[in-house]
Kinemage of the C-alpha trace (Angstrom):
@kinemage 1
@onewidth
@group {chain A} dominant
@subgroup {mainchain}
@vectorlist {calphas} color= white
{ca unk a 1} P 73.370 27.327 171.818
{ca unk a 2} L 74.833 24.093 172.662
{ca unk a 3} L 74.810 24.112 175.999
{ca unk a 4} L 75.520 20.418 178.002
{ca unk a 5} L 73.920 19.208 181.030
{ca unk a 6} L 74.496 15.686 182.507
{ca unk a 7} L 73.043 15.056 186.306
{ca unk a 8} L 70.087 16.591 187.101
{ca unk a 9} L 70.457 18.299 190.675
{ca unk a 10} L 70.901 22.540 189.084
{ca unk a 11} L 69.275 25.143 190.606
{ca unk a 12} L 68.411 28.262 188.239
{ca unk a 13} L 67.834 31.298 189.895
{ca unk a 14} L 66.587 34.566 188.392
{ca unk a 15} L 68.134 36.408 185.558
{ca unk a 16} L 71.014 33.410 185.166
{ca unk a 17} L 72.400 33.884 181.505
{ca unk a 18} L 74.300 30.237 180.691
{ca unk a 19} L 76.014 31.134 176.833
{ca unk a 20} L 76.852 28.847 174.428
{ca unk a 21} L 78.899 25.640 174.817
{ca unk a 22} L 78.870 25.713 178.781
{ca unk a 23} L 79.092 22.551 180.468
{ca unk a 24} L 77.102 21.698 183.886
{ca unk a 25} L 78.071 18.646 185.679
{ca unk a 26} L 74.756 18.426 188.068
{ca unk a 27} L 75.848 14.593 189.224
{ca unk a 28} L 76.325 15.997 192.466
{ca unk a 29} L 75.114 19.336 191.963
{ca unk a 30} L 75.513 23.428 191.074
{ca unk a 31} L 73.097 25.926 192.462
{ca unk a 32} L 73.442 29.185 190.728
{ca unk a 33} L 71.683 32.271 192.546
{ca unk a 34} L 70.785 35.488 190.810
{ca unk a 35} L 71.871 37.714 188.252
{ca unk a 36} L 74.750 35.716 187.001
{ca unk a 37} L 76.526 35.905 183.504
{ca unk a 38} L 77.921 32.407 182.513
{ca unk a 39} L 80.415 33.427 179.440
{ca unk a 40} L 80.782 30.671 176.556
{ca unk a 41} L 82.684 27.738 177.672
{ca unk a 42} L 82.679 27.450 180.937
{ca unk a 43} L 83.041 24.340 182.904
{ca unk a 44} L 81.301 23.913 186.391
{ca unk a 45} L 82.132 20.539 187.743
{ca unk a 46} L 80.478 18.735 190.782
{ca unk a 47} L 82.494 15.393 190.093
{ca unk a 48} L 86.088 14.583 189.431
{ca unk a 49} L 88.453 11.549 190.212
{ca unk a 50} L 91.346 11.570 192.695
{ca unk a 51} L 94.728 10.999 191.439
{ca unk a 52} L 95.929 9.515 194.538
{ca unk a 53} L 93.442 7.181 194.946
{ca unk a 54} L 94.645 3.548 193.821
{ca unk a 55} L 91.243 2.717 192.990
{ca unk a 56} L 90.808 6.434 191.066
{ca unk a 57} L 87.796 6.792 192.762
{ca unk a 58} L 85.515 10.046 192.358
{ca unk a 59} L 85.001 12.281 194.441
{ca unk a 60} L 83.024 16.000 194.489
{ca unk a 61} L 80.652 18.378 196.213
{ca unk a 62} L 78.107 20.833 195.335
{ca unk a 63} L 79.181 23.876 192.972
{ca unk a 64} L 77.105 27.493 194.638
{ca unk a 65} L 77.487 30.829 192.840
{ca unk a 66} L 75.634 33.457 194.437
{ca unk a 67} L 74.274 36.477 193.613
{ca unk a 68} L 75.768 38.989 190.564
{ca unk a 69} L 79.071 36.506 189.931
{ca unk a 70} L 80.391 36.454 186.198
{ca unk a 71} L 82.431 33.924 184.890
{ca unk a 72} L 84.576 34.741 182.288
{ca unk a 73} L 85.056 32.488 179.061
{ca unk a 74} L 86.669 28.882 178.859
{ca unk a 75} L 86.989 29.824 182.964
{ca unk a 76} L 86.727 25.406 184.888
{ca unk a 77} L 84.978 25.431 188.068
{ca unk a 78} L 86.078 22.726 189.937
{ca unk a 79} L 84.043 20.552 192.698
{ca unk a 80} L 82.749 21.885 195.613
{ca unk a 81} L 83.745 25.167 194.787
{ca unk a 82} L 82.015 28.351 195.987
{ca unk a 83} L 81.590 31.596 194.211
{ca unk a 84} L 80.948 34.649 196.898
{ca unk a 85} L 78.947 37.170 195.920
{ca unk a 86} L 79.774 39.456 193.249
{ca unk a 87} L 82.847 37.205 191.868
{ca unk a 88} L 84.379 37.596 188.830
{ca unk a 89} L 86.236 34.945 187.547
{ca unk a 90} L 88.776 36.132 184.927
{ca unk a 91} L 88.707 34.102 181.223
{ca unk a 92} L 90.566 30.698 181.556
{ca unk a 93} L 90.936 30.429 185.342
{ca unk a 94} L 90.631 27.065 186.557
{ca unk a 95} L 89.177 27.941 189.892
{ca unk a 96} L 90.341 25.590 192.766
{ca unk a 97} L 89.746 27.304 196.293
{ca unk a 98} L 86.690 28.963 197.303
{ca unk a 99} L 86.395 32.843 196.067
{ca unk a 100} L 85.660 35.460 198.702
{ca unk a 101} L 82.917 37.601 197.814
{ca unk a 102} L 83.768 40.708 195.008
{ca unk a 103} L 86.968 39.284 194.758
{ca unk a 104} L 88.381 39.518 191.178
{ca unk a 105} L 90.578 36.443 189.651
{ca unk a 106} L 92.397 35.122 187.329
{ca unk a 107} L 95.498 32.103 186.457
{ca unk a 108} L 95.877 28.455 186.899
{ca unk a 109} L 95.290 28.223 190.040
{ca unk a 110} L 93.093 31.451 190.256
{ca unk a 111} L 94.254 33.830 192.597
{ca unk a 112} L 92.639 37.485 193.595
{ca unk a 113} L 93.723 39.898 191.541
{ca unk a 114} L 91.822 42.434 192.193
{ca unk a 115} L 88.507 43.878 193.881
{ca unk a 116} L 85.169 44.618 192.531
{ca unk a 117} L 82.370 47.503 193.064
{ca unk a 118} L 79.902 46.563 195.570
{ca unk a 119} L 77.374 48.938 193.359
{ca unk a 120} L 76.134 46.995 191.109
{ca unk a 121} L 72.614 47.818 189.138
{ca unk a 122} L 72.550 45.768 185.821
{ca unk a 123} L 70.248 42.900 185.317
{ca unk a 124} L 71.816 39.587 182.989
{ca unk a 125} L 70.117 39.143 180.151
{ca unk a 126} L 70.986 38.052 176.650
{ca unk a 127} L 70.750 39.321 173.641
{ca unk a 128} L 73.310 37.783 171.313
{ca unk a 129} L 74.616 39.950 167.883
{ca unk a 130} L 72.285 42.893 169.581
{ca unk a 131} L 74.346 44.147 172.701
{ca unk a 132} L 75.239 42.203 175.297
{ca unk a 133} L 74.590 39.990 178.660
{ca unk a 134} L 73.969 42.499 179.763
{ca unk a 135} L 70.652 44.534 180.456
{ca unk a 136} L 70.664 48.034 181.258
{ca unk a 137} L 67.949 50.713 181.467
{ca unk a 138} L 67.436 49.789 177.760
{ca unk a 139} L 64.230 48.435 176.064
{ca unk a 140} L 63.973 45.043 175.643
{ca unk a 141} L 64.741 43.558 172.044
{ca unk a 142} L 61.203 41.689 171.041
{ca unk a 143} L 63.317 39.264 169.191
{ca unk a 144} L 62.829 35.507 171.116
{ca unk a 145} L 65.478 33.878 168.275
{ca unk a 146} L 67.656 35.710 169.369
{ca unk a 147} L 67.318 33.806 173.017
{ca unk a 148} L 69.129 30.620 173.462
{ca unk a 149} L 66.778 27.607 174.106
{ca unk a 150} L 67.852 26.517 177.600
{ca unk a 151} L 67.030 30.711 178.351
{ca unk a 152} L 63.907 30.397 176.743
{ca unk a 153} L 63.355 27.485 178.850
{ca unk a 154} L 63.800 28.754 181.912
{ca unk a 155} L 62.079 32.379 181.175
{ca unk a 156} L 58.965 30.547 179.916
{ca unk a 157} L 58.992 28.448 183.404
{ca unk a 158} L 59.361 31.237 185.601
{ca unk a 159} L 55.986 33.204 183.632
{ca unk a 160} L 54.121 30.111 184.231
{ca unk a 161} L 55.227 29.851 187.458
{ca unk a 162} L 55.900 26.094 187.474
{ca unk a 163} L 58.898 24.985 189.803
{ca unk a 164} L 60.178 22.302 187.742
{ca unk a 165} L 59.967 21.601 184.015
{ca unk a 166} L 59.811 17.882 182.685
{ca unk a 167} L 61.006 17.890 179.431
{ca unk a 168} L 62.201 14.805 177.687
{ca unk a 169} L 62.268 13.702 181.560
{ca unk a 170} L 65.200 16.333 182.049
{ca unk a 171} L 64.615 17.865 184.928
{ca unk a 172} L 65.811 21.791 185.764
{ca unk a 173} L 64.816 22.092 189.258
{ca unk a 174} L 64.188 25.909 189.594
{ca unk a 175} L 64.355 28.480 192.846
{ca unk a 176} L 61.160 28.499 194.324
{ca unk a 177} L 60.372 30.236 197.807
{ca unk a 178} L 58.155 27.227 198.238
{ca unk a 179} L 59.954 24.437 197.006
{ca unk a 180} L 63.651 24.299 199.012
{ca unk a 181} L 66.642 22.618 197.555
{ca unk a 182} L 65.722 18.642 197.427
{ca unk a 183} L 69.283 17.880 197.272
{ca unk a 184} L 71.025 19.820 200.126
{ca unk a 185} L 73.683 16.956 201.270
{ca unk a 186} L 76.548 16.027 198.896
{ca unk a 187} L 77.503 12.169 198.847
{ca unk a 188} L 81.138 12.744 200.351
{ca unk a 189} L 78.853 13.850 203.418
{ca unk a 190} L 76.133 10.674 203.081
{ca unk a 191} L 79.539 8.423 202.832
{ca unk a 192} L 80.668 10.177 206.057
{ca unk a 193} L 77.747 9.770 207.978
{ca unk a 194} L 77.526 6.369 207.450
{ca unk a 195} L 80.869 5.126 207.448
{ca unk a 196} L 80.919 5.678 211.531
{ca unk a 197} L 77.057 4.466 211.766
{ca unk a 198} L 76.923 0.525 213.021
{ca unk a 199} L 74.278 -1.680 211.217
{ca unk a 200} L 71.315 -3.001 212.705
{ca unk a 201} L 71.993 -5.996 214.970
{ca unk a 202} L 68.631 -8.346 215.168
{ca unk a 203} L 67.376 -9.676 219.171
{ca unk a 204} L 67.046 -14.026 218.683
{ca unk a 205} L 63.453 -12.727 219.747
{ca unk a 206} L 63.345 -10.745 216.376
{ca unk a 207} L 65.127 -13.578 214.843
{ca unk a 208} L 62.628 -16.165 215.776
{ca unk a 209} L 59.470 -13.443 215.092
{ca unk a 210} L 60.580 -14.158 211.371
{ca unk a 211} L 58.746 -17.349 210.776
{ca unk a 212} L 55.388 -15.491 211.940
{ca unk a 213} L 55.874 -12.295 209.446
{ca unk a 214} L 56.133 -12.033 205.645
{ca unk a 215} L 59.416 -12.135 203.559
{ca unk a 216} L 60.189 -8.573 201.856
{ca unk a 217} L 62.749 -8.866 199.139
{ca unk a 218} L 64.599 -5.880 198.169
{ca unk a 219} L 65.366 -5.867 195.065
{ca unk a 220} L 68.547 -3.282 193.634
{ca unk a 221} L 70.048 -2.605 189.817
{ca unk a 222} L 73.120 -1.478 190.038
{ca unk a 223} L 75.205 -0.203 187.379
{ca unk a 224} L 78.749 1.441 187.898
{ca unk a 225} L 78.439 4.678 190.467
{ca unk a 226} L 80.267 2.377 193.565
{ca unk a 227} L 79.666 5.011 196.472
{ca unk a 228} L 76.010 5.401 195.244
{ca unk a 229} L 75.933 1.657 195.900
{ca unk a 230} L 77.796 2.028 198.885
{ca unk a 231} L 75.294 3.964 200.607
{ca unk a 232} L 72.445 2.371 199.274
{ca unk a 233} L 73.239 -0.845 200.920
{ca unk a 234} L 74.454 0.643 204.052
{ca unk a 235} L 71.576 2.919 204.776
{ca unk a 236} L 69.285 -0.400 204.219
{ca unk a 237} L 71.407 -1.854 206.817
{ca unk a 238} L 71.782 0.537 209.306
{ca unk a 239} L 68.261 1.811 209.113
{ca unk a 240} L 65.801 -1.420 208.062
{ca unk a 241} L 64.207 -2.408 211.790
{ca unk a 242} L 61.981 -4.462 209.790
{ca unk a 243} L 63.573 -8.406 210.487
{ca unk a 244} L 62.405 -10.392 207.693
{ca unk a 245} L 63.829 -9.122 204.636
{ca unk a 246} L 66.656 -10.054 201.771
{ca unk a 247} L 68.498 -8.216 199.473
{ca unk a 248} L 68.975 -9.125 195.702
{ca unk a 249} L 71.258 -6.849 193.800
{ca unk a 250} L 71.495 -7.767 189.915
{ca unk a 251} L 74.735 -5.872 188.646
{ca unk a 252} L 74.025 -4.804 184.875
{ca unk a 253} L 77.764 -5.242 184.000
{ca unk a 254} L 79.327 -2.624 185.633
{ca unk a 255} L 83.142 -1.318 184.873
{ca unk a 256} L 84.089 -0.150 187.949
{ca unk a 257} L 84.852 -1.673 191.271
{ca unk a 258} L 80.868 -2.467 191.631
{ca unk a 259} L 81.525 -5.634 191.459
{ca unk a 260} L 84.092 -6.649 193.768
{ca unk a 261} L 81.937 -4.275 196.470
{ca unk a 262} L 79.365 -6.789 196.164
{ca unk a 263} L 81.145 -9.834 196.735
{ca unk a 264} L 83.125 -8.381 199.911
{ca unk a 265} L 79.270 -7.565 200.937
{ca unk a 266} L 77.448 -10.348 200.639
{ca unk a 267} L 80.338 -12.321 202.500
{ca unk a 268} L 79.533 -10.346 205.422
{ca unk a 269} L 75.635 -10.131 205.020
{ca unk a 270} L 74.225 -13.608 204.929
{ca unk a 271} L 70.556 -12.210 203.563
{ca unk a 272} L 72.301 -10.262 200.569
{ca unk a 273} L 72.803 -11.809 197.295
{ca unk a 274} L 74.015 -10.870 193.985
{ca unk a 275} L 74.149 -11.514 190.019
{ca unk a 276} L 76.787 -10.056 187.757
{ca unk a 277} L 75.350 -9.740 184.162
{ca unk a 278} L 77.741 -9.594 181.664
{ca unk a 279} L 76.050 -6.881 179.225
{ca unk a 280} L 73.393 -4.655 180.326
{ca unk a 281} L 69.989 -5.879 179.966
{ca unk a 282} L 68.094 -2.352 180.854
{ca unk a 283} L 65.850 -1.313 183.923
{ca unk a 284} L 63.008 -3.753 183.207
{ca unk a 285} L 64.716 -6.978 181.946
{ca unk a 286} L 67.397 -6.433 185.261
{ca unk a 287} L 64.426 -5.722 187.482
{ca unk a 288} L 62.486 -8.764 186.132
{ca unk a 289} L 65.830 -11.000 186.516
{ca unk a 290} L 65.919 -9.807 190.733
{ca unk a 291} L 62.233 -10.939 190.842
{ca unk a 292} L 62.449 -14.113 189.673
{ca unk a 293} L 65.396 -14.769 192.338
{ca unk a 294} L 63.023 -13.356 195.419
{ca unk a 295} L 62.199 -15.970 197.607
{ca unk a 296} L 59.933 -13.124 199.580
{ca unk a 297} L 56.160 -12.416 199.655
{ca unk a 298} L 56.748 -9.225 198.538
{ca unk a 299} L 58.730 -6.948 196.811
{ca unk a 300} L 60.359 -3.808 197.242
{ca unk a 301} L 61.880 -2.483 193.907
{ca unk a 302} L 64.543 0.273 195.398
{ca unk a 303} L 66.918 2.310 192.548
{ca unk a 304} L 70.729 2.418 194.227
{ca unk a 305} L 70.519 6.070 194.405
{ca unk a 306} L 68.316 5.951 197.710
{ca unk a 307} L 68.838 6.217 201.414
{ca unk a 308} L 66.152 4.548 203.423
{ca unk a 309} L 64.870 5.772 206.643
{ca unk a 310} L 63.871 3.816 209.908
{ca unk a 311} L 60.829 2.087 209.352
{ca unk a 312} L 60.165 2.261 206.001
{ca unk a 313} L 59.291 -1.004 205.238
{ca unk a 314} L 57.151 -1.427 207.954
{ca unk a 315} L 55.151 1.926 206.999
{ca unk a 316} L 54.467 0.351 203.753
{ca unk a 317} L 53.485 -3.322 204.619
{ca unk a 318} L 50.661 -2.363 207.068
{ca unk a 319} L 49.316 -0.159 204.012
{ca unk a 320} L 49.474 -3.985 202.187
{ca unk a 321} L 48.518 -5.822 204.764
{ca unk a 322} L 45.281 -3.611 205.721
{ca unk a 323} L 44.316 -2.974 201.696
{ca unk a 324} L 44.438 -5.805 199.454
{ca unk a 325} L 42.904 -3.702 196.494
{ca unk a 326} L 46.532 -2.026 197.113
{ca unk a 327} L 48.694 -3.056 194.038
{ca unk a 328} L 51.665 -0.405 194.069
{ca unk a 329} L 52.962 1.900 196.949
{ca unk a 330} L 55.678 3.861 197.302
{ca unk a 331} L 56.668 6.665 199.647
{ca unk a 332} L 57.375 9.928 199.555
{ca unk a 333} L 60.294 11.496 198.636
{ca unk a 334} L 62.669 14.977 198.391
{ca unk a 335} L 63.004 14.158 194.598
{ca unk a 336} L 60.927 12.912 191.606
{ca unk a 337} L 58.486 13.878 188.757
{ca unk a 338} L 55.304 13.503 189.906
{ca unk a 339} L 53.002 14.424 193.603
{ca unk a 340} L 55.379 12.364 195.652
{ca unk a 341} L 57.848 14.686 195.879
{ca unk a 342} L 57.765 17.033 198.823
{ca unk a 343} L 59.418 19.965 200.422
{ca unk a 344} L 62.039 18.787 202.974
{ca unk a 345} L 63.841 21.257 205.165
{ca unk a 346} L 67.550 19.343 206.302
{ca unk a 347} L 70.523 20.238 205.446
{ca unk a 348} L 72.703 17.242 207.190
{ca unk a 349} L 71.588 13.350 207.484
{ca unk a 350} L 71.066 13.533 211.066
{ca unk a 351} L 68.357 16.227 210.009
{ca unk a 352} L 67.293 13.545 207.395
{ca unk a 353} L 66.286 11.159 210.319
{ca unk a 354} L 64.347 13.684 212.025
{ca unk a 355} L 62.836 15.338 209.331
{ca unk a 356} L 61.451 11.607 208.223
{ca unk a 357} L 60.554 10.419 212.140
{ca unk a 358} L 59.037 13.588 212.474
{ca unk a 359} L 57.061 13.301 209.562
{ca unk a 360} L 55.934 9.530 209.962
{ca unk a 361} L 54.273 11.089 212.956
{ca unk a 362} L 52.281 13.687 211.614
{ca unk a 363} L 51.123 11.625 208.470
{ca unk a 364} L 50.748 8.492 210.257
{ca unk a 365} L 47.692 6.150 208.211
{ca unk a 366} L 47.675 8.961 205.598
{ca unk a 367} L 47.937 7.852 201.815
{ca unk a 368} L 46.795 9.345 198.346
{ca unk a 369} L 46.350 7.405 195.434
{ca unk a 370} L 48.355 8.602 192.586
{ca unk a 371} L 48.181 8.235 188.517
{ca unk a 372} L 51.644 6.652 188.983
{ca unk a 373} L 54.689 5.907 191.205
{ca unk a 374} L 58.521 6.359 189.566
{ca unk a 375} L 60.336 3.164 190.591
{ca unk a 376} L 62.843 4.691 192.758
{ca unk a 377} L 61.289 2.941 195.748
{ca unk a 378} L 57.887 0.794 194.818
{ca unk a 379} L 56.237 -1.983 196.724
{ca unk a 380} L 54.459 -5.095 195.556
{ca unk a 381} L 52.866 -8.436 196.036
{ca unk a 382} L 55.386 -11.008 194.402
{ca unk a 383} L 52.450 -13.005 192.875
{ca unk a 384} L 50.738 -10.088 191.464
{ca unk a 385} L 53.369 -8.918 190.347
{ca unk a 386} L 54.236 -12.168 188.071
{ca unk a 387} L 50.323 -12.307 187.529
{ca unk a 388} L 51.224 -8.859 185.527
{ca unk a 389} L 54.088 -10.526 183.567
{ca unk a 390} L 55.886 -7.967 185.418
{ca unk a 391} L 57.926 -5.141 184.036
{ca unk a 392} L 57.732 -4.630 180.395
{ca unk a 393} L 60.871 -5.406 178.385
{ca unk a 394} L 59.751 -3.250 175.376
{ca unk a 395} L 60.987 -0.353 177.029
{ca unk a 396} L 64.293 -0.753 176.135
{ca unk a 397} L 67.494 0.516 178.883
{ca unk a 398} L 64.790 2.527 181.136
{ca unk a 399} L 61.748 5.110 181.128
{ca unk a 400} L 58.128 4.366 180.864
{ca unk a 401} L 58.195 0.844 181.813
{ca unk a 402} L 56.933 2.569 185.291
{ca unk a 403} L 54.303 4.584 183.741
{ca unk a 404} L 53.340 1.007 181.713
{ca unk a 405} L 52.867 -1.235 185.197
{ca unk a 406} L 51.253 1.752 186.694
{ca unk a 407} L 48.313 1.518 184.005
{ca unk a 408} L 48.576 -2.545 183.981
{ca unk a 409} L 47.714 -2.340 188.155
{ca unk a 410} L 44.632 0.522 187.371
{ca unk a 411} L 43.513 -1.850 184.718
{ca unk a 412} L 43.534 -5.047 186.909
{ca unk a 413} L 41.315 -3.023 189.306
{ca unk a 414} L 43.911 -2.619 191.715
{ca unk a 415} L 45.034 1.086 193.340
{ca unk a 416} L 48.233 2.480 193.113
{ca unk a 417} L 49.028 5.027 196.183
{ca unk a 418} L 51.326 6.760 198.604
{ca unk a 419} L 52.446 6.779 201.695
{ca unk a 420} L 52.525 10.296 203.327
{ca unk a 421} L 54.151 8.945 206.396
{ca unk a 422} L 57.237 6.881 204.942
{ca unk a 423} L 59.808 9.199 203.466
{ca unk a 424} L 63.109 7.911 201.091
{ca unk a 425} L 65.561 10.084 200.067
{ca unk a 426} L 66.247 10.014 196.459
{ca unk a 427} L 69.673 11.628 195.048
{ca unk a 428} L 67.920 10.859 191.310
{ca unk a 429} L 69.643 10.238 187.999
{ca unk a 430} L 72.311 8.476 189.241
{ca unk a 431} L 72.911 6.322 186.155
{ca unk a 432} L 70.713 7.830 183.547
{ca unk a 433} L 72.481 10.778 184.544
{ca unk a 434} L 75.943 9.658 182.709
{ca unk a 435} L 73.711 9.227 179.475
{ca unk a 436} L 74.460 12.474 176.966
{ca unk a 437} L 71.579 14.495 176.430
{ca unk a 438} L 71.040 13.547 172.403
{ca unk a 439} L 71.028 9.433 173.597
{ca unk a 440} L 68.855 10.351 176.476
{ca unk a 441} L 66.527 12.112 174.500
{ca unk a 442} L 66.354 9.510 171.884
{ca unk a 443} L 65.400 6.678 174.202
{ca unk a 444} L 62.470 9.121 176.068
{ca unk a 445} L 60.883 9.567 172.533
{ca unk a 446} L 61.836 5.751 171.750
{ca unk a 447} L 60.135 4.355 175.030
{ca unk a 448} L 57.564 7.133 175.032
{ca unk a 449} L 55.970 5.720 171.319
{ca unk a 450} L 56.190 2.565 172.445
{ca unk a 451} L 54.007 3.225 175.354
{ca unk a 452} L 51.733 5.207 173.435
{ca unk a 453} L 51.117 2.849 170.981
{ca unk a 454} L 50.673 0.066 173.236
{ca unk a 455} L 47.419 1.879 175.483
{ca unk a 456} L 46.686 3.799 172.170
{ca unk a 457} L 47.001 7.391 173.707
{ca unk a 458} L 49.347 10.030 174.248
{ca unk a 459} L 51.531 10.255 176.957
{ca unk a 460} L 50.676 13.084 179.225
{ca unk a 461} L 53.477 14.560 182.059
{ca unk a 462} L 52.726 14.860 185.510
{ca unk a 463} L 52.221 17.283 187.865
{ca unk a 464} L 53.958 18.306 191.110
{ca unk a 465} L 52.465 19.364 194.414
């Protein structure tokens, strides 16, 4: 029904009815309850830019819509907006302030005009050119055409009782009473956080301990998305204890003010460096260019949508160091396709730090191998790595040249694992996120031939917890 998604952090509750030619901005992210009627062409946005800034930098927050709201037609949501209970949004209201719940409104700005039942007994459905959104005590129409996709999507997910589907690698993370919401903190709160943290200031002990430990490189794409960057490189900053490390950022020709972040950066960090590409060579080619620059013994390939945690580079060197039949680890993580991802429980980044210490604790020495480990956060020997030929190129922009090295380490008779005790967060889709669905889709079933036709089988998704 033409529905448009970019992002990938929404939440789908139960009985959700999205019409036709809605928009979802999930960049930062919407979480929509229960029993809520989404009328044709709506906007919910989770990301704008500030007219006041000189810069016109973004800004957003988290969209929430709880229970038994309805959203009238052509009706803009605007970021960080939330929808109280049993809300009705009148058709064209560009919604600004938060809306108390069963408040009716309505205008630009939207204002209350009115108040609404608190009895409330119908169940969202859809049936279009047959009644209505909405179900009553009726029978159900056995007619599935007349569903939209994305509802047939998310009804056929709920009866297999799968949390998250992976199609075309576009992921609908769905309510689960398991499963909590593995992106709870926006980015204006991450940016806060850390703009009053101070970074990590080394002892001339720790200094001199340097020449007796290995080099880790960290190695960063970056592409547009400046406060993603931002926090990235602060978080590694403020919250690497691990001495001996440098940090390679290869800049895939970014438009905004990327760039010029960087070079005020590295003037202050003497182990950061960076490259400025002028055209975008892709995940694999830009990865490949930050390996060859590593002057470390091994390499830590970490996507710019990531905030580290307190000794995370330690937890996965000693997994190195102990095992070398170990050719890939990685840790795990609040978000991500595969068993890596698990359930987290804070709701702040000062929880984030516990959460992860705690958890180092109680997992300490425990890892699991795994079929393969999304490149959000992967560690590697530098010369097997370049004994591998390193990432394939094939895969052209991104997708699949993880799944390709995972196979090329099982083949070399090497193990690929993770670590239960090291934890990264992961806001996820970041860049790829800004790709429209029909491109995106495209260069899945693109990458996704070329893979299969270079192991000569199919392609098979992965499984969560």
């Amino acid at each position: 029904m033409g529905t448009f998604v970019t992002g990938s952090f929404i939440t789908i509750g139960d009985n959700v009815v999205i019409n036709r030619s809605v928009y979802l901005d999930g960049r930062i992210g919407i979480t929509c309850k229960n029993n809520i009627s989404i009328s044709p062409e709506v906007y919910i946005l989770s990301l704008e830019h500030d007219p006041n800034d000189p810069m016109f930098a973004t800004r957003g927050g988290e969209v929430v819509i709880e229970d038994n709201v309805w959203v009238g037609a052509r009706a803009i949501i605007l970021p960080g907006i939330h929808l109280g209970e049993g809300s009705v949004i009148g058709a064209g209201a560009v919604v600004t302030h938060d809306v108390e719940p069963y408040k009716i409104v309505a205008g630009n700005p939207a204002r209350p005009i009115g108040d609404r039942s608190k009895k409330i007994e119908y169940r969202a459905s859809y049936f279009p050119w047959f009644d209505s959104d909405v179900q009553r005590n009726q029978p159900r129409v056995n007619n599935q055409k007349a569903e939209s996709r994305i509802t047939r999507i998310f009804r056929r997910v709920k009866e297999e009782g799968v949390r998250a589907v992976i199609s075309k690698k576009i992921r609908f993370i769905f309510k689960s009473k398991k499963i909590n919401n593995p992106h709870p903190i926006s980015v204006e709160d991450w940016y806060s956080y850390f703009k009053h943290r101070e970074e990590i200031v080394f002892s001339k002990e720790s200094i001199k301990k340097q020449l007796s430990i290995p080099k880790v490189s960290i190695l960063i794409l970056a592409y547009n998305n400046l406060i993603i960057n931002q926090l990235c490189l602060k978080s590694i900053y403020c919250n690497t204890t691990y001495p001996n490390f440098e940090v390679i950022v290869v800049d895939n020709a970014s438009s905004d003010e990327t760039p010029e972040f960087l070079k005020a950066f590295s003037e202050s960090h003497a182990n950061m460096k960076f490259v400025l590409n002028d055209e975008n060579k892709g995940f694999a080619a830009g990865n490949n260019q930050a390996a060859k620059l590593a002057t470390g013994e091994y390499l830590v390939f970490l996507n710019n949508d990531t905030i580290v945690t307190k000794g995370w580079i330690e937890g996965l060197l000693a997994y190195m160091q102990k095992d070398p039949n170990i050719g890939l680890i990685g840790p795990v993580t609040n978000s991500t396709g595969n068993e890596a991802m698990i359930n987290i429980n804070y709701k702040t980044p000062s929880q984030m730090d516990v959460f992860a210490a705690n958890r180092a604790k109680k997992m300490a020495g425990k890892i699991f191998y795994i079929r393969m480990l999304a490149f959000f956060c992967v560690m590697t020997r530098k010369d097997q790595y370049e004994a591998l030929g390193g990432l394939d190129e094939r895969f052209l922009v991104g997708m699949f040249e993880d799944d390709d090295m995972a196979v090329r380490v099982h083949s070399s008779g090497q193990h690929v694992v993770c670590a239960e005790d090291v934890f990264v967060h992961h806001f996820q889709g970041a860049s790829f996120g800004k790709i429209d669905n029909l491109r995106y889709s495209q260069i899945f079933e693109e990458n996704k031939k070329r893979y299969e036709e270079k192991w000569g089988r199919k392609w098979e998704p992965f499984q969560l917890r």
